[in-house]
C-alpha positions as CSV (number, residue, x, y, z in Angstrom):
1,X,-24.4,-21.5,10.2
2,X,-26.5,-18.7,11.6
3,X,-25.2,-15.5,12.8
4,X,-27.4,-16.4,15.9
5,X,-25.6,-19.9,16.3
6,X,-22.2,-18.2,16.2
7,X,-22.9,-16.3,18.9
8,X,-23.9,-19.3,21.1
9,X,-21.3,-21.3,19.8
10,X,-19.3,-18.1,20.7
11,X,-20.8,-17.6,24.1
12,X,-20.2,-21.0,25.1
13,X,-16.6,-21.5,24.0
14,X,-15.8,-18.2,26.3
15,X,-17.5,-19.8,29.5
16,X,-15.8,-23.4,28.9
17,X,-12.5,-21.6,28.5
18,X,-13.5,-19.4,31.7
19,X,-14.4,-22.5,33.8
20,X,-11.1,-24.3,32.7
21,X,-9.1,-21.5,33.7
22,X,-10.5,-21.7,37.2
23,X,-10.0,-25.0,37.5
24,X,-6.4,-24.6,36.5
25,X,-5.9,-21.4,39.2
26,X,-4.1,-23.2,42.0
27,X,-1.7,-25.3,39.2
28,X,-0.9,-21.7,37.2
29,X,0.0,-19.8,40.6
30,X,2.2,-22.8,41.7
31,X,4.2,-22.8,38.5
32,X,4.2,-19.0,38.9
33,X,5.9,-19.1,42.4
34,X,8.2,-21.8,40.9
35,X,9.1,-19.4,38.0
36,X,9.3,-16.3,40.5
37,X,11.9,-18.5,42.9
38,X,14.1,-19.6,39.9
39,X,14.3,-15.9,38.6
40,X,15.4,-15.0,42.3
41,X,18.0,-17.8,42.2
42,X,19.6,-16.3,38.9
43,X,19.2,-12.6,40.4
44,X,21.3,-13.7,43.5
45,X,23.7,-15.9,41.5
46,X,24.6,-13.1,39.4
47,X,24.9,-10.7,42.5
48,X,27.3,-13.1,43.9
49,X,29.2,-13.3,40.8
50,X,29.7,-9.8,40.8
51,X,27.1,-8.5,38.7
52,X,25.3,-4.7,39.8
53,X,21.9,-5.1,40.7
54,X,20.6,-3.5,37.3
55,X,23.1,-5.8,35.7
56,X,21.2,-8.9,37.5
57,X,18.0,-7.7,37.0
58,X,18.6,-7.4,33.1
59,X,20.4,-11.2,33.0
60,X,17.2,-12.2,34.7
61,X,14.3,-11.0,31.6
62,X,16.7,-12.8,29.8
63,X,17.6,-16.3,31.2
64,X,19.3,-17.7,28.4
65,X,22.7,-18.7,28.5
């Protein structure tokens, strides 16, 4: 294949990719919120278990039991 046909092939991959990303926006920002409210239900959980705040916020970027 040409170095020229690469580049289309290239060129087209990156817009398809673009175009599916947009079409996916309003699914990835609800799964974000989703993700955000679960992270907040582990920060307060560990807050009310006793856990300092830095303590939450560390069991939190680490949500594995």
């Amino acid at each position: 294949m040409s170095n020229e046909a690469s580049k289309v092939i290239a060129a087209a991959t990156g817009h398809a990719n673009l175009a599916k990303l947009a079409e996916l926006q309003p699914q990835l920002e609800n799964e974000a919120r989703v993700i955000a409210t679960i992270r907040r239900i582990h920060y307060d959980a560990s807050i009310k278990q006793g856990f300092t705040s830095d303590q939450a916020l560390v069991l939190c970027m680490k949500p594995s039991l």
